[in-house]
DRENDO-1510 file (C-alpha; in Angstrom, 1 decimal, always signed):
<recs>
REC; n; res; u; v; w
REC; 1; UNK; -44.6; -46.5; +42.9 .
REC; 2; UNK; -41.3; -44.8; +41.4 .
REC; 3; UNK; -42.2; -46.5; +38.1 .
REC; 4; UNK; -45.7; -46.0; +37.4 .
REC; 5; UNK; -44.9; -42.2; +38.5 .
REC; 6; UNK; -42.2; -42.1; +36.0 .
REC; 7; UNK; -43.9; -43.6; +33.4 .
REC; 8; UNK; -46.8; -41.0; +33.9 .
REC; 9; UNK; -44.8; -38.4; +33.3 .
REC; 10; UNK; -42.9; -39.5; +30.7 .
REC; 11; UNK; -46.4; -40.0; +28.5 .
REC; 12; UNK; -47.4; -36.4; +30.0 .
REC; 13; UNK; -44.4; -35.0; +28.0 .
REC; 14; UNK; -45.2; -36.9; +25.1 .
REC; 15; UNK; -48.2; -35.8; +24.9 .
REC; 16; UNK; -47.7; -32.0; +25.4 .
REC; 17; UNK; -44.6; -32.3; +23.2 .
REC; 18; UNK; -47.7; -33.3; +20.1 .
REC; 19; UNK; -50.3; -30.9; +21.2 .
REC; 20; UNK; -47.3; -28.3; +20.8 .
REC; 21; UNK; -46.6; -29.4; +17.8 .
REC; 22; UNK; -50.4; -29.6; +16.5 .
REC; 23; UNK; -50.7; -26.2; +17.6 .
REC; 24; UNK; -47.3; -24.3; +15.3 .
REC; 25; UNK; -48.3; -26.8; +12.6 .
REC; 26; UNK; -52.1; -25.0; +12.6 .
REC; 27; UNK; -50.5; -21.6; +13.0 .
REC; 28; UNK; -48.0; -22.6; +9.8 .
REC; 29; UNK; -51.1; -23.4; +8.0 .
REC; 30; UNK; -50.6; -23.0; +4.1 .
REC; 31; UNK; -49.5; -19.8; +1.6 .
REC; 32; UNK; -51.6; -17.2; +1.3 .
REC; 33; UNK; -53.1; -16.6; -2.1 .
REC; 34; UNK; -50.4; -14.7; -4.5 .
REC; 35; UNK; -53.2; -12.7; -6.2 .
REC; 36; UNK; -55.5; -11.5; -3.4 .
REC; 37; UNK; -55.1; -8.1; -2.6 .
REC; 38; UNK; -54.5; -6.6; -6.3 .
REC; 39; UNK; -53.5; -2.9; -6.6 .
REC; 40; UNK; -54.8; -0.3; -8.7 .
REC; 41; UNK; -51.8; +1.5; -9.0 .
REC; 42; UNK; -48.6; +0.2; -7.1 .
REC; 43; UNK; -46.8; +2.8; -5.3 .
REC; 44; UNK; -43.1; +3.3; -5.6 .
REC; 45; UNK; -40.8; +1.6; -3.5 .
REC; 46; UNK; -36.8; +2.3; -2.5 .
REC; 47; UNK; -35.5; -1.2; -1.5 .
REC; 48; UNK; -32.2; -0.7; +0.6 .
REC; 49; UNK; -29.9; -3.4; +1.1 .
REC; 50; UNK; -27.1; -2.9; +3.8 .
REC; 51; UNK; -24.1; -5.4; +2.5 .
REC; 52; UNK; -20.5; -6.3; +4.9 .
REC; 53; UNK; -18.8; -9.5; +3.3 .
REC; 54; UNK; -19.5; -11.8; +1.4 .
REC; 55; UNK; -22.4; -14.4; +1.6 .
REC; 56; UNK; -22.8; -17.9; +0.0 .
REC; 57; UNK; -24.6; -17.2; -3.4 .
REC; 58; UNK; -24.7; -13.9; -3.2 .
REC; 59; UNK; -24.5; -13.2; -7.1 .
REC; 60; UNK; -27.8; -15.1; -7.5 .
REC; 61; UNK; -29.4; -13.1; -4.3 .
REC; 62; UNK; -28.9; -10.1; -5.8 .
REC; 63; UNK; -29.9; -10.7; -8.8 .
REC; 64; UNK; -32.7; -12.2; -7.1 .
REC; 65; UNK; -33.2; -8.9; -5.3 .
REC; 66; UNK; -33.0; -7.3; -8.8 .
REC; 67; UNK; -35.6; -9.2; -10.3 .
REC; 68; UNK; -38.0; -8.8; -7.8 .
REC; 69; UNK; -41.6; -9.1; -10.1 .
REC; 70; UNK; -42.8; -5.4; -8.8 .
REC; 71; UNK; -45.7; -3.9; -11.1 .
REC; 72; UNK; -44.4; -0.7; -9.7 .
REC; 73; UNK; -41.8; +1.5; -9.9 .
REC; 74; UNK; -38.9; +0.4; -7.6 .
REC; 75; UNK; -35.3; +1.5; -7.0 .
REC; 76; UNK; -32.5; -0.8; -5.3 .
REC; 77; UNK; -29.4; +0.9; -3.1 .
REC; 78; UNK; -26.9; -1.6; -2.4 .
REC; 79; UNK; -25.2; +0.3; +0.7 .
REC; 80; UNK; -21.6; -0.8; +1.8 .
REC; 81; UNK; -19.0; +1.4; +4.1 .
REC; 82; UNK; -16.3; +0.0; +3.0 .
REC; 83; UNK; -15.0; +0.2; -0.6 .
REC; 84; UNK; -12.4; -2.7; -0.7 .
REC; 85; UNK; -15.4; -4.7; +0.6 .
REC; 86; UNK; -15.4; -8.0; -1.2 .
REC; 87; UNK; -19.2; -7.7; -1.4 .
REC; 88; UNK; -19.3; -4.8; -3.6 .
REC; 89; UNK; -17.6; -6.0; -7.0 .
REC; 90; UNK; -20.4; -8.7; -6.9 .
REC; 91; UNK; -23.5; -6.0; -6.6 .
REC; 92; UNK; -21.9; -3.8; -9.2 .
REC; 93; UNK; -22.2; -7.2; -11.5 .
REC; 94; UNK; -25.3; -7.7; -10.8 .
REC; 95; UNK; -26.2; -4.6; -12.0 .
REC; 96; UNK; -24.8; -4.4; -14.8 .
REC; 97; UNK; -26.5; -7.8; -15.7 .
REC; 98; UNK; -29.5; -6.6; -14.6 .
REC; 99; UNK; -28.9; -3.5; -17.1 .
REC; 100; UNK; -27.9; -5.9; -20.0 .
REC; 101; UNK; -31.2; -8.1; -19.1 .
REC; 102; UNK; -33.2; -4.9; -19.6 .
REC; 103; UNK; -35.8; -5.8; -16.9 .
REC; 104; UNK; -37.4; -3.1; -14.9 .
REC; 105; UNK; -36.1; -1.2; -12.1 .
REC; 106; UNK; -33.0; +1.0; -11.3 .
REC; 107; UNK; -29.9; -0.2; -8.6 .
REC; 108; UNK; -27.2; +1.6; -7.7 .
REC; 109; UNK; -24.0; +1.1; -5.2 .
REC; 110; UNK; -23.3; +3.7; -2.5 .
REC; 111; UNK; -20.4; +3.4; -0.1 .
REC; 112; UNK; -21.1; +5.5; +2.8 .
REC; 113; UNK; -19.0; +6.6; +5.9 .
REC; 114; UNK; -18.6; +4.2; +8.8 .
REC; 115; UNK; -21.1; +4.2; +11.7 .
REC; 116; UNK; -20.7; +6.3; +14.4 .
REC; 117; UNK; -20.5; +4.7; +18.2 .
REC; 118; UNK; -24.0; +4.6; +18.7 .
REC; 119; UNK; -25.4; +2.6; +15.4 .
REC; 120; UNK; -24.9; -0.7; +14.2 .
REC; 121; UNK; -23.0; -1.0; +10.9 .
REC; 122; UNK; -26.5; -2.2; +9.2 .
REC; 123; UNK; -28.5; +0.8; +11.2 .
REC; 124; UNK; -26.5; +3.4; +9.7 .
REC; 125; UNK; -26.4; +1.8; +6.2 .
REC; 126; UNK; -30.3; +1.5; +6.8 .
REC; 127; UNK; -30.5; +5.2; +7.8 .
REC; 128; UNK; -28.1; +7.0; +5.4 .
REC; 129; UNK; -30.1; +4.3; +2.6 .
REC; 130; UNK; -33.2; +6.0; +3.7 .
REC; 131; UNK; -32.0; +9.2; +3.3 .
REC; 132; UNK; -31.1; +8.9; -0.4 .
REC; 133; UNK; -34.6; +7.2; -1.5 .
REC; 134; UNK; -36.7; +8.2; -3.4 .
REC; 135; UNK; -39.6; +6.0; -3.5 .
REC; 136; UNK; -43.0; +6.5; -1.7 .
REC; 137; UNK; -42.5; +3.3; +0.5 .
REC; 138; UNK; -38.6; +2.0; +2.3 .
REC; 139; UNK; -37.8; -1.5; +2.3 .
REC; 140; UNK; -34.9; -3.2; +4.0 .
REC; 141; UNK; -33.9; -6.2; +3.2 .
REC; 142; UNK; -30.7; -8.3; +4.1 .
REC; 143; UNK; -27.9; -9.4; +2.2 .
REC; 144; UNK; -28.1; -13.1; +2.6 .
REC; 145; UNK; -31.9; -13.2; +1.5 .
REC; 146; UNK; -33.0; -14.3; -2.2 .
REC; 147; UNK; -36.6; -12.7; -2.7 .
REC; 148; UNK; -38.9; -14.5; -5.5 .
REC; 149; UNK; -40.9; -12.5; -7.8 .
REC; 150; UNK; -43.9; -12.5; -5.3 .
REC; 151; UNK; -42.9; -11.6; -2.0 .
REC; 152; UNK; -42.3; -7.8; -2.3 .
REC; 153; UNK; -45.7; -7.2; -3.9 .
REC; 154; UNK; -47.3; -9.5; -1.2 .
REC; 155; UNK; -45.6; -7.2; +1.5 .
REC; 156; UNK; -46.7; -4.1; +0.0 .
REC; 157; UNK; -50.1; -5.1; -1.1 .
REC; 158; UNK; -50.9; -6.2; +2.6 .
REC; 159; UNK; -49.6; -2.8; +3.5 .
REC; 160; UNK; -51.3; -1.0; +1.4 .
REC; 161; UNK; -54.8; -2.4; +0.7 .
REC; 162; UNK; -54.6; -3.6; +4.5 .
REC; 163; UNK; -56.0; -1.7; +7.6 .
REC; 164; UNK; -54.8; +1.9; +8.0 .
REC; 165; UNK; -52.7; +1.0; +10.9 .
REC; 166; UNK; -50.2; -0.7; +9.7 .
REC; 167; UNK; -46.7; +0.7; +9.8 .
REC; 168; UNK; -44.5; -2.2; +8.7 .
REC; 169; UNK; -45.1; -5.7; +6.3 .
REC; 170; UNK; -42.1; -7.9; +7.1 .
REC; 171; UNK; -42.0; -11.8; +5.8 .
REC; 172; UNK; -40.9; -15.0; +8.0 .
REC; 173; UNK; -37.6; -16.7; +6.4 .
REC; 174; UNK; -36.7; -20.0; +6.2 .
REC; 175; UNK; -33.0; -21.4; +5.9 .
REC; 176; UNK; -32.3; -23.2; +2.6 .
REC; 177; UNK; -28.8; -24.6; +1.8 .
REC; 178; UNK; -27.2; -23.9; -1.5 .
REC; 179; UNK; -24.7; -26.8; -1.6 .
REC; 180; UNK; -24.1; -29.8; +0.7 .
REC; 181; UNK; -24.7; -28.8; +4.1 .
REC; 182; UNK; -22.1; -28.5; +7.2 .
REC; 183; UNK; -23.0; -29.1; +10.3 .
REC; 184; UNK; -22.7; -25.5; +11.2 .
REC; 185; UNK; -25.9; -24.7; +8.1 .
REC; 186; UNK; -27.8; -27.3; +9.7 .
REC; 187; UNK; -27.4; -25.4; +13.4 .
REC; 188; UNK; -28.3; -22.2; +11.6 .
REC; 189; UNK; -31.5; -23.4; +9.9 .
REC; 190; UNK; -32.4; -25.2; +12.9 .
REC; 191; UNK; -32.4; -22.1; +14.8 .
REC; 192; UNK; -34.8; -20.4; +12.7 .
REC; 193; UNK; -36.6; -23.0; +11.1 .
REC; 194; UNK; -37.6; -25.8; +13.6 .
REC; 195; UNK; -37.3; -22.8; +16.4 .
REC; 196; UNK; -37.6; -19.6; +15.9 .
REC; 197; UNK; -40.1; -19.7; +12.7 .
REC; 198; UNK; -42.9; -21.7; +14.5 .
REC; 199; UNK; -42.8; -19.3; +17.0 .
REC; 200; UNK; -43.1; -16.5; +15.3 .
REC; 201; UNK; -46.1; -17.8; +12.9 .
REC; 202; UNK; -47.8; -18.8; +16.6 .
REC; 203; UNK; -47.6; -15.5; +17.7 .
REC; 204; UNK; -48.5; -14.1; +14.5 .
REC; 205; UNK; -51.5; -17.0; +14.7 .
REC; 206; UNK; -52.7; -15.7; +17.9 .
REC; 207; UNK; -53.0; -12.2; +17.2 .
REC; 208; UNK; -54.6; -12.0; +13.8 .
REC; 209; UNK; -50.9; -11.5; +12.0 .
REC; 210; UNK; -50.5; -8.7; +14.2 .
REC; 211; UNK; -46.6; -9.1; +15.8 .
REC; 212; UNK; -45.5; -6.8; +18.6 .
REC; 213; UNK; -42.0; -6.4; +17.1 .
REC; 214; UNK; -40.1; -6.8; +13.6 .
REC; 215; UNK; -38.2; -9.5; +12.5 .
REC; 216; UNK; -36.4; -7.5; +9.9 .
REC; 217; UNK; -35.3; -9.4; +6.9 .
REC; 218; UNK; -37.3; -8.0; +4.6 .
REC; 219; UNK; -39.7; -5.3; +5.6 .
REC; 220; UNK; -41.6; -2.8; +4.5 .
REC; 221; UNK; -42.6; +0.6; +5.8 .
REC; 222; UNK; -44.8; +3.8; +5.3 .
REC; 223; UNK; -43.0; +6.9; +5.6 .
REC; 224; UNK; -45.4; +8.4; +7.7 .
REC; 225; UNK; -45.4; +5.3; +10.3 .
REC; 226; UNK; -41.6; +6.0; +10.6 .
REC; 227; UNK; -42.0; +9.3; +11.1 .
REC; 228; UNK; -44.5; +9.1; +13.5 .
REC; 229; UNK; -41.6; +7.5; +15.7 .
REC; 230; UNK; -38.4; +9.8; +14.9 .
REC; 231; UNK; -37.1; +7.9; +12.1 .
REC; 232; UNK; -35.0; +5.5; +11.7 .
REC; 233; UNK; -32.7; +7.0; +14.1 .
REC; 234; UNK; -35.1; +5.8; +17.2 .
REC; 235; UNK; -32.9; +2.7; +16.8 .
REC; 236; UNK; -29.7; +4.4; +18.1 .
REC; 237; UNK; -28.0; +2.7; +20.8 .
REC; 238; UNK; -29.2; -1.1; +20.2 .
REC; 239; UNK; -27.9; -3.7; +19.0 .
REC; 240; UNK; -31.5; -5.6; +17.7 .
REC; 241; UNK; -32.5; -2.2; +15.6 .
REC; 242; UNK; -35.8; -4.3; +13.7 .
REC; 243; UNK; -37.1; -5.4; +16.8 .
REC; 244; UNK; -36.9; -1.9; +18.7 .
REC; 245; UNK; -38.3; -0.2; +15.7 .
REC; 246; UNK; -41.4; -2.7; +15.6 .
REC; 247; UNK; -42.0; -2.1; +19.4 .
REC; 248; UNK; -42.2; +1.4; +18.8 .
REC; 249; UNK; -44.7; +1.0; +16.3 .
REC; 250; UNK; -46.8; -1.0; +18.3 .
REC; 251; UNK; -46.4; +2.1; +20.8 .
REC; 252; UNK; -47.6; +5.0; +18.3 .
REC; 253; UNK; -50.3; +3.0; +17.3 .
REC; 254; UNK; -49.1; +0.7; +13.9 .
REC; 255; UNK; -49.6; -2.1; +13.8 .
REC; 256; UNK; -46.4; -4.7; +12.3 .
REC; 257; UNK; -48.0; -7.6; +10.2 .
REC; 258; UNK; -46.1; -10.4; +8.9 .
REC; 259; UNK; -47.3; -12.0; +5.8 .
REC; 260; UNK; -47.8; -15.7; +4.9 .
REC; 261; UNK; -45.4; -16.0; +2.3 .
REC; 262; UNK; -41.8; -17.5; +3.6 .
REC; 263; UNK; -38.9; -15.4; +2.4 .
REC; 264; UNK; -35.5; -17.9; +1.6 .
REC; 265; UNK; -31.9; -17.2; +3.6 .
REC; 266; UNK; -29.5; -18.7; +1.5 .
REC; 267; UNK; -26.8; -20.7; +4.0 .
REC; 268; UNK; -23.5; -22.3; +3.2 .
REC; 269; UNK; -20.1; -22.9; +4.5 .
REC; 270; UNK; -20.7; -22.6; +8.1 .
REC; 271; UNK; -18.1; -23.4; +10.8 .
REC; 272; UNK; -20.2; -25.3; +13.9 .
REC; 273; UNK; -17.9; -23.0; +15.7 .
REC; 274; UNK; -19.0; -20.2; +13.8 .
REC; 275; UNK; -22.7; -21.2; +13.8 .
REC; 276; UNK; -22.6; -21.2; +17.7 .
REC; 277; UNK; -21.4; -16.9; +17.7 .
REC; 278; UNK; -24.7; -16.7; +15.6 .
REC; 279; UNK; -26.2; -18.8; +18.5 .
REC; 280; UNK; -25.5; -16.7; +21.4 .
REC; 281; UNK; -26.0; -13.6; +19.2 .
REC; 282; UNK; -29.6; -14.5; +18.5 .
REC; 283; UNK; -30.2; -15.1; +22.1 .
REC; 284; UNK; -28.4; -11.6; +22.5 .
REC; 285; UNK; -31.3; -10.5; +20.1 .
REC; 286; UNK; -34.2; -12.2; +22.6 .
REC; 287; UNK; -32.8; -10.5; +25.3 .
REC; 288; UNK; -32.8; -6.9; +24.0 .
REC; 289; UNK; -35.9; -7.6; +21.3 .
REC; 290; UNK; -38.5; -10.4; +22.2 .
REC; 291; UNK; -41.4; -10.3; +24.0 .
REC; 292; UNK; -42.0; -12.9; +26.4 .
REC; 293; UNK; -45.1; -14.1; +25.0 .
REC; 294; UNK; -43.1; -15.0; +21.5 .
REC; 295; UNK; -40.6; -16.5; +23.9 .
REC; 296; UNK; -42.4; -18.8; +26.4 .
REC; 297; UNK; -43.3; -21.5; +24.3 .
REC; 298; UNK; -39.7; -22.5; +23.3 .
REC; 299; UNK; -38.8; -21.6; +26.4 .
REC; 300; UNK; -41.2; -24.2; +27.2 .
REC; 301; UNK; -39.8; -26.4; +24.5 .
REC; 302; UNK; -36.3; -26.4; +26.6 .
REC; 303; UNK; -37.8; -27.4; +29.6 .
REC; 304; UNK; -39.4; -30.3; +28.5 .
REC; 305; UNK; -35.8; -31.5; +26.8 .
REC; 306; UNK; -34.8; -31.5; +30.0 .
REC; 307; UNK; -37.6; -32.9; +31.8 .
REC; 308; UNK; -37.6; -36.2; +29.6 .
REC; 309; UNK; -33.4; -36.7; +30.0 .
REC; 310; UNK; -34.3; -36.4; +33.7 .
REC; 311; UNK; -37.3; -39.0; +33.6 .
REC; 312; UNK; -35.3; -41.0; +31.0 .
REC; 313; UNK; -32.1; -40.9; +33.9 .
REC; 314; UNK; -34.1; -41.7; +36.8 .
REC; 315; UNK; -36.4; -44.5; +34.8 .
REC; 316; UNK; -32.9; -45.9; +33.7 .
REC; 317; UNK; -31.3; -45.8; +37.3 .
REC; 318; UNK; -34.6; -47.5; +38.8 .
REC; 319; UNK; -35.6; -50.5; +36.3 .
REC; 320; UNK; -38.6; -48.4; +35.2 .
REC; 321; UNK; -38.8; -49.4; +31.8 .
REC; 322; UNK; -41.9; -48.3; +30.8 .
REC; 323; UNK; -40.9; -44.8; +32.0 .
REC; 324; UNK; -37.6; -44.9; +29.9 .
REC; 325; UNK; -39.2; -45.9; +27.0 .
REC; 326; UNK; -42.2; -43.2; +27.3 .
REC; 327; UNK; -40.0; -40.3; +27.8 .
REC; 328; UNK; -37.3; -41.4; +24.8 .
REC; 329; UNK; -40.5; -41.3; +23.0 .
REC; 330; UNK; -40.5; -38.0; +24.1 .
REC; 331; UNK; -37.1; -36.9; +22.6 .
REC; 332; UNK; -37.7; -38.8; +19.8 .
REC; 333; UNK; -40.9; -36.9; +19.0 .
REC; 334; UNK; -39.2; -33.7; +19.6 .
REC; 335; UNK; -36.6; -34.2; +16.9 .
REC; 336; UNK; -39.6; -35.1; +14.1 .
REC; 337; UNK; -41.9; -32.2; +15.2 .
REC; 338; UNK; -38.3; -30.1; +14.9 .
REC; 339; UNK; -38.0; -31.6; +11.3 .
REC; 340; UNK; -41.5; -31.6; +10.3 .
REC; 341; UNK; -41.9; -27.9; +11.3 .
REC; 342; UNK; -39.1; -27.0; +9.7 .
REC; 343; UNK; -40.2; -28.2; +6.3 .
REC; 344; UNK; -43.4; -26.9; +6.6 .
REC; 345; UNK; -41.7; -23.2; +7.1 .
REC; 346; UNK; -40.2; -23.9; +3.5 .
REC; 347; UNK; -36.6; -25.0; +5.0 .
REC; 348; UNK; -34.4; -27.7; +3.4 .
REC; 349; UNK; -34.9; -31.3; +4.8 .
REC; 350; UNK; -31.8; -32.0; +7.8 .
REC; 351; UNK; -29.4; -34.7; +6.1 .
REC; 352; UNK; -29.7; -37.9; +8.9 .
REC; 353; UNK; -25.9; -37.4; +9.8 .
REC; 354; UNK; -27.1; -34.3; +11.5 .
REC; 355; UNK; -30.0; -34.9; +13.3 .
REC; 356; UNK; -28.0; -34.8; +16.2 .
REC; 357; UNK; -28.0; -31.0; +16.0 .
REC; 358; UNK; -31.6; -30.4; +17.5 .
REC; 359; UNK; -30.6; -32.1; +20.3 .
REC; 360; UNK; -27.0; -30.1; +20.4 .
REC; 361; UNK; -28.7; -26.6; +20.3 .
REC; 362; UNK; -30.9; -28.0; +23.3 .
REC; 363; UNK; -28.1; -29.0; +24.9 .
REC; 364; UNK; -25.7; -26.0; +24.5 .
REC; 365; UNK; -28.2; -23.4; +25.3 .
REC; 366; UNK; -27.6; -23.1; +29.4 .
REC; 367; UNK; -24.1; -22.7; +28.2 .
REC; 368; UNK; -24.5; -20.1; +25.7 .
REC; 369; UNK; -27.0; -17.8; +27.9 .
REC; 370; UNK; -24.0; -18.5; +30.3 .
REC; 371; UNK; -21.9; -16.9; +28.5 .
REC; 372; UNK; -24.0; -13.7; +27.5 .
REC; 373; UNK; -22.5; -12.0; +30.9 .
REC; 374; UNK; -19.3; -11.3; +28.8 .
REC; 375; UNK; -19.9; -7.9; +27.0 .
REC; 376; UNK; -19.1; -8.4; +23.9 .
REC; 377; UNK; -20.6; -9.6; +20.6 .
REC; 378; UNK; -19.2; -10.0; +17.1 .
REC; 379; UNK; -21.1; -8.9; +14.0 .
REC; 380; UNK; -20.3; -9.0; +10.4 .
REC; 381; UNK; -16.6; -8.5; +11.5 .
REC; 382; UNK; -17.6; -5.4; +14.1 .
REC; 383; UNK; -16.8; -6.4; +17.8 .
REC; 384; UNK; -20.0; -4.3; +19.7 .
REC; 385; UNK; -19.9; -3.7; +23.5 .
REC; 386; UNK; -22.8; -4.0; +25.5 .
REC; 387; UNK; -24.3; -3.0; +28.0 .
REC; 388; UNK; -27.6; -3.1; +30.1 .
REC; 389; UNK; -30.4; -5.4; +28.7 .
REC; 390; UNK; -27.7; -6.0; +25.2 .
REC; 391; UNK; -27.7; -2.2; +24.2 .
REC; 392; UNK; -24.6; -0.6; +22.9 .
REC; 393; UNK; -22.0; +0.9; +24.8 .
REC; 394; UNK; -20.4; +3.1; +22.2 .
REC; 395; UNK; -17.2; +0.7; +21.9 .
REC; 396; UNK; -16.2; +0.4; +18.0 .
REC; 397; UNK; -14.7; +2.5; +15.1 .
REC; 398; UNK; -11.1; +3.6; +17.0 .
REC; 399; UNK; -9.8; +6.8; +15.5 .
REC; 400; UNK; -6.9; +4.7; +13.8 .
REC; 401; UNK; -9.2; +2.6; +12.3 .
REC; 402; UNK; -11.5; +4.9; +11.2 .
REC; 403; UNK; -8.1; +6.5; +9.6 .
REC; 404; UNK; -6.8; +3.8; +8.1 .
REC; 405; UNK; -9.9; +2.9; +6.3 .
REC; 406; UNK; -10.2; +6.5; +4.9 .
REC; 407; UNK; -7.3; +6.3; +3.8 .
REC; 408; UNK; -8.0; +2.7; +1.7 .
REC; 409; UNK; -11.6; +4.6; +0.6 .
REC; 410; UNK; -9.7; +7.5; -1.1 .
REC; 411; UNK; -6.4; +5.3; -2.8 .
REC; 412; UNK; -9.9; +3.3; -4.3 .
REC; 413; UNK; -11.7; +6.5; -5.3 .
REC; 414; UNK; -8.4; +7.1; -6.8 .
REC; 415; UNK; -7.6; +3.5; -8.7 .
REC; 416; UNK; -11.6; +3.9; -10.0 .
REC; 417; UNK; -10.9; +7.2; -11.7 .
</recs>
């Protein structure tokens, strides 16, 4: 009785684990066209790019950023808040082979003050980066991305020539490696790619590319959709700025579409220790950010993991073979949707050493959400208290911090002169 029961249910999660992963490989579906919303006239754009540290290839993302393929007129601000950053140097030489190149588009480095209590370091740069553009439409995009010559003008061509609703343009990523992988790389790009990119194009295929927040690593915006919500500076107070922005867009009537053209984050030299602080941060982010109905299928995802080690357990401890062998089918099938997804979304293929790692992230998650009851999060270097539902609590810049670091930001000012 036991048996055939067991057996039933481990087919049962077999089966739902391939109609899942039928339905994110539909909503993946493939590119959109590169030339089918062609402007007239291409408005111009201010492309801000908040910058702490230093990122794996991050020469060749910004001159990536730099040689972005926009028929229009386009600025780039590289924002820092620090000028001994060790980021910095490396944008200024960008530039200045972007200059020599003598492609289109002006860039420029501003170090701004440090963020006061109740702003992220990359929501202030964000904000004070918006207050010095210039161009008709604001983009943000993050430091470790490497845009191709396509995606900006897709992003602004869908906000443009799309309906008159729409606020916000923002692209899905996909994790690519630029050397040999570690194992904390693979638990990075396993994260977004095989998890949190099929969600987000199964949302997106559900409602007509309409998503109800912002996953911000490159977006785009109409002034007028971000003044229609108080600015930038709505953000104030949490820690997931993108996602709070998009939801209240959704709220004033925008609408936030993302595009079907995969923007690449560009991963290397990750500690699996590290990689696991990035874990619990990004379920820090679904706390404060996601809507349930993005979340619920890989929520759903975790409890059939744990379903099949449970029928695999109990098949094993009562001679049901059939029942062991239909739910390690299960797991199996898990791990090649997980790997077939993710190279669908445009990720780089898992090396077989660390295949392991889907099953890790599984694994580790009750653990990780465990430990969200501490307050604290780290974030490029910035240690952020927080407090109810993973907002700020106003914890960071010390006044001896804040003076020692003026004090470093004028003896540079000073060595530059």
């Amino acid at each position: 009785m036991w048996a055939f029961v067991l057996t039933i249910a481990g087919c049962f999660l077999l089966i739902d684990i391939m109609v899942w992963h039928w339905l994110f490989s539909k909503a993946i579906g493939p590119p959109a066209p590169l030339f089918s919303n062609r402007l007239d006239k291409y408005p111009s754009i201010t492309v801000i790019r908040p910058v702490r540290g230093k990122d794996p290839g991050q020469y060749e993302n910004f001159r990536a950023a730099l040689d972005n393929g926009y028929p229009g007129d386009v600025e780039t601000i590289f924002i820092f808040d620090e000028w001994s950053d060790p980021g910095l140097p490396v944008a200024e030489a960008a530039i200045q082979a972007h200059i020599a190149s003598g492609m289109a588009g002006r860039a420029r480095v501003e170090v701004v003050s440090l963020p006061p209590r109740n702003r992220t370091g990359k929501l202030n740069a964000m904000i004070i980066g918006a207050q010095m553009a210039r161009g008709e439409l604001l983009a943000f995009s993050d430091s470790d991305t490497r845009p191709d010559r396509e995606v900006l003008r897709v992003l602004v061509e869908t906000l443009v020539a799309g309906r008159p609703d729409i606020g916000c343009t923002f692209a899905p990523v996909a994790v690519q490696f630029v050397d040999s992988p570690t194992a904390g790389d693979v638990g990075y790009a396993t994260m977004l790619n095989s998890l949190y990119g099929p969600g987000a194009a199964y949302t997106a295929y559900r409602n007509g590319a309409k998503m109800p927040f912002i996953m911000g690593q490159l977006m785009v915006f109409s002034r007028e959709a971000l003044y229609a919500i108080g600015g930038l500076e709505c953000a104030e107070g949490q820690l997931v700025d993108d996602m709070y922005i998009g939801r209240r867009l959704v709220k004033a009537g925008y609408a936030n579409i993302i595009v079907n053209y995969t923007l690449p984050i560009i991963a290397g030299g990750l500690s699996f220790g590290h990689f696991l602080k990035v874990y619990r941060r990004w379920l820090l982010f679904a706390r404060n950010g996601l809507e349930f109905s993005f979340v619920w299928p890989m929520l759903w995802r975790w409890i059939a993991f744990y379903a099949a080690i449970g029928v695999l357990v109990a098949a094993a401890a009562l001679s049901a073979p059939w029942g062991a062998l239909a739910a390690l089918a299960a797991l199996i099938g898990q791990d090649w949707s997980a790997e077939t997804l993710q190279r669908r979304l445009g990720g780089t293929a898992t090396p077989f050493r660390y295949r392991w790692i889907f099953f890790a992230l599984l694994i580790l998650a009750p653990a990780i959400l465990a430990s969200m009851v501490r307050s604290g999060v780290d974030w490029r270097g910035r240690e952020y208290r927080l407090g109810a539902k993973a907002k700020l609590e106003l914890a960071h810049n010390r006044p001896a911090e804040i003076f020692s670091r003026w004090s470093e930001a004028v003896g540079a000012r000073i060595r530059r002169l």
